[in-house]
KEVEXLO-167837 format. One record per atom (N, C-alpha, C, O): residue number from 1; residue in three letters; atom name; x, y, z. Coordinates in steps of 0.001 Angstrom, whole numbers, m for minus. Layout:
N
{node NUM,'ALA','CA',{X,Y,Z}}
...
***
This chain:
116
{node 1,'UNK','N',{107790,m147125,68916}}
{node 1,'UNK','CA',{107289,m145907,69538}}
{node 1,'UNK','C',{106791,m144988,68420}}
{node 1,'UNK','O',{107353,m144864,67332}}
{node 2,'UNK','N',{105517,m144266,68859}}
{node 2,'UNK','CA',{105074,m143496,67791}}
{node 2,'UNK','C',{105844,m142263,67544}}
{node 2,'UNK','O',{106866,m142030,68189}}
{node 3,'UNK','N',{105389,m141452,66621}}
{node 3,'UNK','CA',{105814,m139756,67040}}
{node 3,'UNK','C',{104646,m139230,65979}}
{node 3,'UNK','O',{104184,m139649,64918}}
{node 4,'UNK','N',{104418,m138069,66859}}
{node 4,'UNK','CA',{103431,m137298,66504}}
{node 4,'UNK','C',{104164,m136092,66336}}
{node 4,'UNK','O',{104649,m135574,67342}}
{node 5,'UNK','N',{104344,m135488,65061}}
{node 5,'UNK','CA',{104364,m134211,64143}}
{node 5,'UNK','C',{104301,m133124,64228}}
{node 5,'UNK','O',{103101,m133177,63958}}
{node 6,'UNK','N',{104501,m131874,64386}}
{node 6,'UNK','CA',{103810,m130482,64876}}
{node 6,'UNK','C',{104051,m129731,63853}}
{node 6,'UNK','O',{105003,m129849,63081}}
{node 7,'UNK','N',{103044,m128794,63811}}
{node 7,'UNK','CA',{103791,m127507,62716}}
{node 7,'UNK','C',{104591,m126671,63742}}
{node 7,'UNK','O',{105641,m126141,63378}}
{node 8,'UNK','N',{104106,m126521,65102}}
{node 8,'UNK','CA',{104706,m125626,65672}}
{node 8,'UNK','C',{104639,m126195,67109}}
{node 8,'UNK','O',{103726,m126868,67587}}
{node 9,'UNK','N',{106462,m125556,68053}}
{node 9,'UNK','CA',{106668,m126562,68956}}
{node 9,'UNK','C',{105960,m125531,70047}}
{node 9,'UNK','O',{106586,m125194,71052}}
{node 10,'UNK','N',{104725,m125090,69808}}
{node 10,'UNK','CA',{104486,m124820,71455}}
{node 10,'UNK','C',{103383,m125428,72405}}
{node 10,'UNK','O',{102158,m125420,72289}}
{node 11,'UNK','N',{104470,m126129,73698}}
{node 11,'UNK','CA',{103546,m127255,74452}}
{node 11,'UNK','C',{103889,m126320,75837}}
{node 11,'UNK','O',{104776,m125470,75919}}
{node 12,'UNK','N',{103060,m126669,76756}}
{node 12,'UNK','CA',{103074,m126537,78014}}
{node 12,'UNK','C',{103526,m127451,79119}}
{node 12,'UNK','O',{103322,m128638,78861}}
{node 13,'UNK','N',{104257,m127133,80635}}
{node 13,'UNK','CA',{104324,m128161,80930}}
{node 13,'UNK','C',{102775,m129129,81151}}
{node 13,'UNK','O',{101668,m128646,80911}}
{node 14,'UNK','N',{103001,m130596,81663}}
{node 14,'UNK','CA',{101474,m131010,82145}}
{node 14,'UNK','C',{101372,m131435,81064}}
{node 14,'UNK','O',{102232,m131570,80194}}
{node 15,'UNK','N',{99746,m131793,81060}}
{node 15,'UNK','CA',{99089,m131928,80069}}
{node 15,'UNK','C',{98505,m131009,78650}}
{node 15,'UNK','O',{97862,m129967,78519}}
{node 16,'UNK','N',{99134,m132055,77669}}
{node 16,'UNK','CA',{98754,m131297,75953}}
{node 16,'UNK','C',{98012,m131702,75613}}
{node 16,'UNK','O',{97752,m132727,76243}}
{node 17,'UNK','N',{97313,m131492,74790}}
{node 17,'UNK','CA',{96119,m131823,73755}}
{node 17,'UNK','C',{96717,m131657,72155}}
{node 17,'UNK','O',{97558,m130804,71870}}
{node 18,'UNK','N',{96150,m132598,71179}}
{node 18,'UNK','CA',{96219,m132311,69838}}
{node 18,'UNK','C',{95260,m132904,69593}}
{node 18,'UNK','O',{94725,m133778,70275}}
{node 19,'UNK','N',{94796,m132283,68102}}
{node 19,'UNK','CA',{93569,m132747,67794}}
{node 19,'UNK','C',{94066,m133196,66264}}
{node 19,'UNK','O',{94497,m132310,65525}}
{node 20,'UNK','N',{94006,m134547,65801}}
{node 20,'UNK','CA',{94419,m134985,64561}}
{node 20,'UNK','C',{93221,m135463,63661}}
{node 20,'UNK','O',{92487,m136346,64103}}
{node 21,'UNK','N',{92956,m134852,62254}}
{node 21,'UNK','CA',{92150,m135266,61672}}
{node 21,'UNK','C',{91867,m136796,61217}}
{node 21,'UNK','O',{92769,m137441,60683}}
{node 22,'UNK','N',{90805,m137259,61405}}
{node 22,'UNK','CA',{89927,m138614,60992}}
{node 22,'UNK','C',{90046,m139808,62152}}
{node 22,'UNK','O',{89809,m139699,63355}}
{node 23,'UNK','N',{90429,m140829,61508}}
{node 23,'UNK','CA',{90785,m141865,62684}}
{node 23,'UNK','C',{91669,m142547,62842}}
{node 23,'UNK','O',{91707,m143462,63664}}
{node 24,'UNK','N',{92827,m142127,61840}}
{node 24,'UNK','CA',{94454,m143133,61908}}
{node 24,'UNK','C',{94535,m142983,62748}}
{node 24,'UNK','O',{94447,m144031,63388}}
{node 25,'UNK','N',{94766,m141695,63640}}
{node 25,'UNK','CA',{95555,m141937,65158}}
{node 25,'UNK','C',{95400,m142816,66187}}
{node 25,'UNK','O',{96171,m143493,66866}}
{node 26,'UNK','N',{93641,m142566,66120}}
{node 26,'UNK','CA',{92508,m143174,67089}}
{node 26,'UNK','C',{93287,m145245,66493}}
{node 26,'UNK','O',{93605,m145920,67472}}
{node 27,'UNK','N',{93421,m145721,65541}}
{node 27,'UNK','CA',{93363,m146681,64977}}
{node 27,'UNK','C',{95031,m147383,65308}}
{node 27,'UNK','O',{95339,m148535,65002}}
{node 28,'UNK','N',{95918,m146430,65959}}
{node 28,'UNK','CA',{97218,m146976,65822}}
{node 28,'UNK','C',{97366,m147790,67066}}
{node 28,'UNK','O',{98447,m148325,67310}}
{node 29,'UNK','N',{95941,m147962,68178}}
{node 29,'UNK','CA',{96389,m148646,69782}}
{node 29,'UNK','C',{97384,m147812,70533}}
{node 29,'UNK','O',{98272,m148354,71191}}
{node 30,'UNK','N',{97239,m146263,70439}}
{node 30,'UNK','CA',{98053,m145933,71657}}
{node 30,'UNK','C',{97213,m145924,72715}}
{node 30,'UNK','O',{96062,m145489,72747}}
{node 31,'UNK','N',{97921,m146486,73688}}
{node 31,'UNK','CA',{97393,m146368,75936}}
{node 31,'UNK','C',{97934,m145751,76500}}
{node 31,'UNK','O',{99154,m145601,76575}}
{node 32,'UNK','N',{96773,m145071,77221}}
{node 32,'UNK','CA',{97697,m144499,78046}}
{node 32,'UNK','C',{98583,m144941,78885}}
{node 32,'UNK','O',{98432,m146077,79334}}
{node 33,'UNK','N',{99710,m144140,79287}}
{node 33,'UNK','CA',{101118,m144390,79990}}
{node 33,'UNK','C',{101810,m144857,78939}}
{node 33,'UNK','O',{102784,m145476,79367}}
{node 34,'UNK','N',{101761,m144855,77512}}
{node 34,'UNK','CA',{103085,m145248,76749}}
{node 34,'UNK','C',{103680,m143689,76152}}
{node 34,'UNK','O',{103256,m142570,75865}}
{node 35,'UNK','N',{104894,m144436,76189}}
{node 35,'UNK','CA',{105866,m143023,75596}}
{node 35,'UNK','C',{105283,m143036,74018}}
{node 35,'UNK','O',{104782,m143960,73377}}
{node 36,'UNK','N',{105561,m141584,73637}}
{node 36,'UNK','CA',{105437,m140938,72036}}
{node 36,'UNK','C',{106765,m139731,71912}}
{node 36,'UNK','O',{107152,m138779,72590}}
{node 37,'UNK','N',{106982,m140086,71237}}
{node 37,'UNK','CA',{108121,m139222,70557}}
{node 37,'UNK','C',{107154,m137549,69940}}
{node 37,'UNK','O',{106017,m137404,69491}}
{node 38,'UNK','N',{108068,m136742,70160}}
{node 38,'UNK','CA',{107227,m135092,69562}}
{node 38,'UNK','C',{108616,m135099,68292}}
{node 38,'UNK','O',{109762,m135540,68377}}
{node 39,'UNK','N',{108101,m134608,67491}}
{node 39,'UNK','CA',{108804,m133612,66516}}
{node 39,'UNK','C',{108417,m132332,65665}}
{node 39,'UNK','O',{107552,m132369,64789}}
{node 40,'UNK','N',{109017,m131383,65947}}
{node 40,'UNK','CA',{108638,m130393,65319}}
{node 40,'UNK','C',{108916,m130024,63703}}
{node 40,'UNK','O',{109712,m129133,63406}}
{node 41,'UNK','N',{108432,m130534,63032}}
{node 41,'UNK','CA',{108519,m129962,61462}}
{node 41,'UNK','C',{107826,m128954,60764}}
{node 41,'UNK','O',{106793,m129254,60166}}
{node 42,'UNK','N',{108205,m127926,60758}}
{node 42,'UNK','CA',{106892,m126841,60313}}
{node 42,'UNK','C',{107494,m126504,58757}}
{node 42,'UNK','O',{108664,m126440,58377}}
{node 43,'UNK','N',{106159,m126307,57975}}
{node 43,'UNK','CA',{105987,m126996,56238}}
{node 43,'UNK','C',{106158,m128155,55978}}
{node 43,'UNK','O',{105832,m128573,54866}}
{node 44,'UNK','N',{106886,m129247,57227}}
{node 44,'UNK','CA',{107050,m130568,56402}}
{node 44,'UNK','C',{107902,m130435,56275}}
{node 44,'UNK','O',{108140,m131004,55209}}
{node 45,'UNK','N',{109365,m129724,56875}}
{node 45,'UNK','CA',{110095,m130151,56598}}
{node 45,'UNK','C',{111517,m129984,58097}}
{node 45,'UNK','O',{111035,m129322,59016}}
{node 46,'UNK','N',{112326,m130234,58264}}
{node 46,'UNK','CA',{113340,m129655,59314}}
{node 46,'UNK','C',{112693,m130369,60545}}
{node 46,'UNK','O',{112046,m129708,61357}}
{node 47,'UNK','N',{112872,m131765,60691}}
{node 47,'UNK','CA',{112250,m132551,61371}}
{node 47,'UNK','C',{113683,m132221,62940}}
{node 47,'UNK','O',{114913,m132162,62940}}
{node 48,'UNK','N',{112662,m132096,63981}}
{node 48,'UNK','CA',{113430,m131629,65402}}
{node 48,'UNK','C',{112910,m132717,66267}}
{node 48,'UNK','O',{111750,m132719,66679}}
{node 49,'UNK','N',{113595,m133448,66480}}
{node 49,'UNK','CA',{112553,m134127,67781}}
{node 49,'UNK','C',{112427,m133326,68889}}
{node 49,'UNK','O',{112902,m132225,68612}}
{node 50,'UNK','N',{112109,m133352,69746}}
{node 50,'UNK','CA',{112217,m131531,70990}}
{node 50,'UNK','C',{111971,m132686,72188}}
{node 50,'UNK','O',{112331,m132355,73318}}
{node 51,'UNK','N',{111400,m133974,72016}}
{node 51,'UNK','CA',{111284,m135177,73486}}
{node 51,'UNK','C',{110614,m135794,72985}}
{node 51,'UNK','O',{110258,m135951,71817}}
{node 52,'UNK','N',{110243,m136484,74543}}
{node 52,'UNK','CA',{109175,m137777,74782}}
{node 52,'UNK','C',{108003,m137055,75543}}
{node 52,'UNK','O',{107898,m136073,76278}}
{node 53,'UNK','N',{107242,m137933,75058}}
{node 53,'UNK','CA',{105829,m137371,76487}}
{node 53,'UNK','C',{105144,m139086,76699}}
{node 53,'UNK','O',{105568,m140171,76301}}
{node 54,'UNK','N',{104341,m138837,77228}}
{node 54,'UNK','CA',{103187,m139732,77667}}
{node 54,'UNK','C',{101957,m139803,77466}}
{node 54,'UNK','O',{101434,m138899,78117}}
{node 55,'UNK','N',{100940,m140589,76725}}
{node 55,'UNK','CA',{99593,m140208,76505}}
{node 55,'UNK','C',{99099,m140666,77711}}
{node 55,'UNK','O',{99219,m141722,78333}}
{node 56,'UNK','N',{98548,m139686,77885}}
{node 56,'UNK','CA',{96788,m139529,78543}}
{node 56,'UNK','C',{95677,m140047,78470}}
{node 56,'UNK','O',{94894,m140476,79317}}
{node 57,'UNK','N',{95661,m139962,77162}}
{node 57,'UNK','CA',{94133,m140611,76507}}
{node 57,'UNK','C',{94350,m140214,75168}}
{node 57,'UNK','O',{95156,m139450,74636}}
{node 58,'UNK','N',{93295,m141025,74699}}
{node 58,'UNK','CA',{93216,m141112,73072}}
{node 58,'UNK','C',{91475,m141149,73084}}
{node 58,'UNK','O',{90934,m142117,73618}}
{node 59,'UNK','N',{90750,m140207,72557}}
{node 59,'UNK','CA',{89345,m139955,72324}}
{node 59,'UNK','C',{88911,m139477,70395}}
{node 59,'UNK','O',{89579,m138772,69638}}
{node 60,'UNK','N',{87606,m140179,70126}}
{node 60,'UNK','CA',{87453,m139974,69195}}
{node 60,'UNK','C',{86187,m138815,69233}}
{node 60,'UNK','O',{85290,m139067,70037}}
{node 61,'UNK','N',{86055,m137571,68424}}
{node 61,'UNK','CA',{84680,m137066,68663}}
{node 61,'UNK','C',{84465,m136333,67808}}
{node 61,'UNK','O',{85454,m135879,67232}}
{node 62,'UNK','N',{83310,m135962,67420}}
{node 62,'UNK','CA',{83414,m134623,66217}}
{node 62,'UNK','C',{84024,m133085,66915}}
{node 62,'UNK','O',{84114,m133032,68142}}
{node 63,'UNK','N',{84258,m132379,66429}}
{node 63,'UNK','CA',{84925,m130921,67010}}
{node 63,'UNK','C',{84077,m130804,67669}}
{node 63,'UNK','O',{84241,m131051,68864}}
{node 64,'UNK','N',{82847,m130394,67205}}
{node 64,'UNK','CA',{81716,m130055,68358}}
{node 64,'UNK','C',{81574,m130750,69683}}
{node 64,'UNK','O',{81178,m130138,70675}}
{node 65,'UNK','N',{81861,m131891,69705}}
{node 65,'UNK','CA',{81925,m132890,70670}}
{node 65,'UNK','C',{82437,m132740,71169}}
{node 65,'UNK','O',{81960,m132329,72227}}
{node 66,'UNK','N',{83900,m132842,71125}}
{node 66,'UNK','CA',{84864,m132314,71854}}
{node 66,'UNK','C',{84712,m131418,73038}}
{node 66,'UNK','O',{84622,m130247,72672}}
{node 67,'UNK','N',{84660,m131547,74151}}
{node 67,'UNK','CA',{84432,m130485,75321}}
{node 67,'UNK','C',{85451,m129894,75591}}
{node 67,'UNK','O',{86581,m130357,75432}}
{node 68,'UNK','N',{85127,m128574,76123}}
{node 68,'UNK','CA',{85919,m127499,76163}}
{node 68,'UNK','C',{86743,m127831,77113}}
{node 68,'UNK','O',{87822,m127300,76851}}
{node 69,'UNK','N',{86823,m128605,78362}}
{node 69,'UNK','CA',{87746,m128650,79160}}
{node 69,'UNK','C',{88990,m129567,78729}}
{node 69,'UNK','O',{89934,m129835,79472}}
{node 70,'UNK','N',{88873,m129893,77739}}
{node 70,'UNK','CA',{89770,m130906,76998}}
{node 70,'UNK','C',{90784,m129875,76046}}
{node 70,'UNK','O',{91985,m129777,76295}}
{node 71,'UNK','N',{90038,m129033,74786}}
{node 71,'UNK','CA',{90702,m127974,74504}}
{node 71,'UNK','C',{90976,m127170,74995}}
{node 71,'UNK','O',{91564,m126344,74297}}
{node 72,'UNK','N',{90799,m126843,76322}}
{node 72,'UNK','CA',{91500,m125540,77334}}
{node 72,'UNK','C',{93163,m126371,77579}}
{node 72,'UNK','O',{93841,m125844,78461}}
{node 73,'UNK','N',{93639,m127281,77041}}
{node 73,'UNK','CA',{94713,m128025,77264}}
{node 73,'UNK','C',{95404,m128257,75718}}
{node 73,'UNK','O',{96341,m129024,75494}}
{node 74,'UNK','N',{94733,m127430,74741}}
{node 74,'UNK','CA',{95013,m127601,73084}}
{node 74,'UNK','C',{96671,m127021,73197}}
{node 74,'UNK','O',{96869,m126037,73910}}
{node 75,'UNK','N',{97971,m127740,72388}}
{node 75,'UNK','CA',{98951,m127153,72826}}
{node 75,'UNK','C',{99350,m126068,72283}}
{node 75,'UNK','O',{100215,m125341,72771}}
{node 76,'UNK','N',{98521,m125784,70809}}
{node 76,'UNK','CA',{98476,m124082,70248}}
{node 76,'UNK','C',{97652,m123328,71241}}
{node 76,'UNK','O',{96626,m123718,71799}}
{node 77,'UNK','N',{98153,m122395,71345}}
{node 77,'UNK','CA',{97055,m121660,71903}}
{node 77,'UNK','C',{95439,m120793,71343}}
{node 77,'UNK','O',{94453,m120333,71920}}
{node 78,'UNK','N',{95983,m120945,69676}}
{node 78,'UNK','CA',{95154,m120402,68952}}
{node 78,'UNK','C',{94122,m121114,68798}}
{node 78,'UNK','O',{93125,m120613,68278}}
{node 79,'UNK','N',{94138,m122651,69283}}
{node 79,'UNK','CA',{93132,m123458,68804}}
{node 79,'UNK','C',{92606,m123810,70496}}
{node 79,'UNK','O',{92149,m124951,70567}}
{node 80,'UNK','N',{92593,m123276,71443}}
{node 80,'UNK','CA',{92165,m123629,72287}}
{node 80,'UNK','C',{90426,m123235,72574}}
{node 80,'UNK','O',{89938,m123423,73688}}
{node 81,'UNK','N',{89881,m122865,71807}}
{node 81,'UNK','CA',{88474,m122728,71542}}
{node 81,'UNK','C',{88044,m123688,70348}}
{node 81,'UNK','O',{88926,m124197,69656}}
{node 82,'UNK','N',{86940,m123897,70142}}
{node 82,'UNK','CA',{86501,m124824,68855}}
{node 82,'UNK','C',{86756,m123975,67603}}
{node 82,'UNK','O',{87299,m124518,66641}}
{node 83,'UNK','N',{86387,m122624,67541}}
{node 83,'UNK','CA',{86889,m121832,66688}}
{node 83,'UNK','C',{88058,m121778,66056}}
{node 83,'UNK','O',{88208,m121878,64838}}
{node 84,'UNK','N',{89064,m121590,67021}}
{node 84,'UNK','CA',{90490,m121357,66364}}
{node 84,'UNK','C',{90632,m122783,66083}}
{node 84,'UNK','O',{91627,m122940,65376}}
{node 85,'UNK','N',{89942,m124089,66393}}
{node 85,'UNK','CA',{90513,m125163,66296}}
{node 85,'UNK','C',{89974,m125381,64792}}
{node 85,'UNK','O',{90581,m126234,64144}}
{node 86,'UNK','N',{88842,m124673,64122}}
{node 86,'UNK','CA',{88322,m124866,62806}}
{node 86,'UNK','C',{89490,m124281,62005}}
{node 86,'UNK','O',{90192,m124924,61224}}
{node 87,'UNK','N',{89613,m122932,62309}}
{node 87,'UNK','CA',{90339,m122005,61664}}
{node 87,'UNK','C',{91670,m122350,61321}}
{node 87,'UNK','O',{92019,m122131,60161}}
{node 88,'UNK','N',{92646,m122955,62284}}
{node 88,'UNK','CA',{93615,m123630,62029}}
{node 88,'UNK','C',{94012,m124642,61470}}
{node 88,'UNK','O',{95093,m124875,60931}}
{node 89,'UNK','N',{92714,m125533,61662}}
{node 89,'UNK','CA',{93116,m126917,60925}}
{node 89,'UNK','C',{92522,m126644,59527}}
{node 89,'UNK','O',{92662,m127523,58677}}
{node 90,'UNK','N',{91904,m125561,59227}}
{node 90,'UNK','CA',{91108,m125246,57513}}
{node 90,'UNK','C',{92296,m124809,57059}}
{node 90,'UNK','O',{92609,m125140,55915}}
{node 91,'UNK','N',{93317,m123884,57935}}
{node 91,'UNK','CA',{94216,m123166,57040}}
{node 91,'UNK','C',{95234,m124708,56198}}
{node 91,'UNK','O',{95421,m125075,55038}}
{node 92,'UNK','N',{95655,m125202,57568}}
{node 92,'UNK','CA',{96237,m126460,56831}}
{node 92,'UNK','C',{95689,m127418,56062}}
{node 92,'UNK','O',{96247,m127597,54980}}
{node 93,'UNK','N',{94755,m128084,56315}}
{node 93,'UNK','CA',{94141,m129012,55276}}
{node 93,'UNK','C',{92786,m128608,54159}}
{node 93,'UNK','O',{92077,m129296,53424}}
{node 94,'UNK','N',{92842,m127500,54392}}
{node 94,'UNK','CA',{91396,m126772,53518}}
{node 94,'UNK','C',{90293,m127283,54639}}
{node 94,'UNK','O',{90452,m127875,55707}}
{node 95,'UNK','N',{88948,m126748,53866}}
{node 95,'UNK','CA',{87807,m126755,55276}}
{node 95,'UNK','C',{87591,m128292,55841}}
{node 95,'UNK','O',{87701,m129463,55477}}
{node 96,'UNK','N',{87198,m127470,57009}}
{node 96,'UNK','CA',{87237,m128389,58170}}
{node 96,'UNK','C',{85911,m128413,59083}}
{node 96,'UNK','O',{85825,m127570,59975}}
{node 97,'UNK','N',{84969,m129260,58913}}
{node 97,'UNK','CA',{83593,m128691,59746}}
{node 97,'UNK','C',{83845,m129132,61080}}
{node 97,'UNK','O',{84891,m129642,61481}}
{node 98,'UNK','N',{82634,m128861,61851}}
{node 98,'UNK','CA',{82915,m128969,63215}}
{node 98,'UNK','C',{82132,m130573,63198}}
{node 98,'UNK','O',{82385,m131339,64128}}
{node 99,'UNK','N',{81447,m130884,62399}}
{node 99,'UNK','CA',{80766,m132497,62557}}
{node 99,'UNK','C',{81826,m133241,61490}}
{node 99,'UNK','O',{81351,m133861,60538}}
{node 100,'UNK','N',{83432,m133149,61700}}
{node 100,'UNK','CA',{83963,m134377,61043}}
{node 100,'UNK','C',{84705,m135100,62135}}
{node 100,'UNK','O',{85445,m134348,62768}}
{node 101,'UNK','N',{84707,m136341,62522}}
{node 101,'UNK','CA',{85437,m137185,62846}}
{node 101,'UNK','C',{87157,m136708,63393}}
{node 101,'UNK','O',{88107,m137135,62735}}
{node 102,'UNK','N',{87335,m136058,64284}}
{node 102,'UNK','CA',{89035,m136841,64818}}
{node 102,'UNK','C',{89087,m137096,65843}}
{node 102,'UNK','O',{88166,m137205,66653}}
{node 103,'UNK','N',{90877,m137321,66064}}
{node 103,'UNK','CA',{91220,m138056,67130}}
{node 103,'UNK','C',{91606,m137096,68023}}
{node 103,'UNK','O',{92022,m136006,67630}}
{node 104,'UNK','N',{91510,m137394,69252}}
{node 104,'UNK','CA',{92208,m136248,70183}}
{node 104,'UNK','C',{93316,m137142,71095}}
{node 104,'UNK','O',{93175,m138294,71506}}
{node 105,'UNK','N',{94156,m136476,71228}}
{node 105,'UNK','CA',{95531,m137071,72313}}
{node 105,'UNK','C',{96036,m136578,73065}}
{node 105,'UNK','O',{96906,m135723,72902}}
{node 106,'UNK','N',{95628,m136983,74063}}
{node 106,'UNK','CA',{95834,m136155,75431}}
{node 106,'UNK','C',{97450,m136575,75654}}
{node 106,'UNK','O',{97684,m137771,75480}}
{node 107,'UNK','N',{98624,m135691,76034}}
{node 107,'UNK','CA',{99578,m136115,76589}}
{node 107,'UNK','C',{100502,m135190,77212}}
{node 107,'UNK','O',{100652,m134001,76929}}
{node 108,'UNK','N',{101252,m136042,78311}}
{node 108,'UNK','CA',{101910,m134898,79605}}
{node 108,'UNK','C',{103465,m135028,79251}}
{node 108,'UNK','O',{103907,m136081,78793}}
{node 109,'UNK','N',{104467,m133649,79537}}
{node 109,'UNK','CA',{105336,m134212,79505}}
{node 109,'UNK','C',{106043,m133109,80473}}
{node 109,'UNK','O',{105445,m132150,80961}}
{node 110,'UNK','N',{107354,m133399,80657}}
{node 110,'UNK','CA',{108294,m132597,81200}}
{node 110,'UNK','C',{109158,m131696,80601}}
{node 110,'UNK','O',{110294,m132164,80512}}
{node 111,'UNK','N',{109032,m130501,80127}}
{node 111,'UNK','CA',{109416,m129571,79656}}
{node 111,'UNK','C',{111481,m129428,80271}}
{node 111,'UNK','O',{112458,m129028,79640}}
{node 112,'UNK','N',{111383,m129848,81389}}
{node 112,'UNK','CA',{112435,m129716,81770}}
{node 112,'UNK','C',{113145,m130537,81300}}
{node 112,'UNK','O',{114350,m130287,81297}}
{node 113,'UNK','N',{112663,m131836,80720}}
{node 113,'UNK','CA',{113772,m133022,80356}}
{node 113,'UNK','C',{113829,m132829,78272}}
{node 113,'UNK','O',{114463,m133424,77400}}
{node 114,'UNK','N',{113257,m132193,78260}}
{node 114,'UNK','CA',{112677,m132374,76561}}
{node 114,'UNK','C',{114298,m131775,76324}}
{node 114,'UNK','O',{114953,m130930,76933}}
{node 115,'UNK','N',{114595,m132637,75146}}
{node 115,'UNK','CA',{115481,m132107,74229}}
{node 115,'UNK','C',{115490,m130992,73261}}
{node 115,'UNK','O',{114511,m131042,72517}}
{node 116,'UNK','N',{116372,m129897,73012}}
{node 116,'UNK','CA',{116363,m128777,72049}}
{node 116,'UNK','C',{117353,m129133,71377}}
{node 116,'UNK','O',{117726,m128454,70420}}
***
């Protein structure tokens, strides 16, 4: 089972979105309906698992590409425009254009069952 990383644990119930730079993610064969493990580590470090979810989908596109009804489901809220989605991912990895390559991962989970 995979797990996908967070700097910060805020998800909604339903459906999440993350947007991960390049194409490892896109490259690891997740389908939808398989479980993924969440963990929250913010700096990298103080690893929390917080649950399980379910992917949705797995899409590859440039930021620009990316359609907005997909990031209206981003699980920061700051990045739920293409904007904050530049702005955020520049702060962490240095710049970030809107024509580079990532993965997006759609996934649902139950807030009520997630572990704290």
């Amino acid at each position: 089972m995979e797990t996908l990383h967070f700097i910060s644990g805020t998800f909604h119930p339903g459906l999440n979105v993350t947007v991960r730079r390049g194409l490892a993610w896109s490259q690891k064969g997740l389908l939808p309906g398989e479980t993924i493990t969440l963990c929250v580590c913010p700096g990298g470090h103080n690893h929390t698992v917080i649950g399980q979810a379910r992917v949705a989908f797995v899409m590859v596109a440039q930021v620009a590409g990316i359609p907005d009804e997909l990031i209206a489901y981003e699980h920061e809220p700051s990045c739920r425009t293409k904007e904050g989605l530049l702005a955020a991912m520049s702060r962490v990895f240095g710049e970030v254009r809107s024509d580079e390559i990532m993965t997006v991962i759609g996934f649902e989970m139950d807030l009520s069952r997630a572990s704290h």
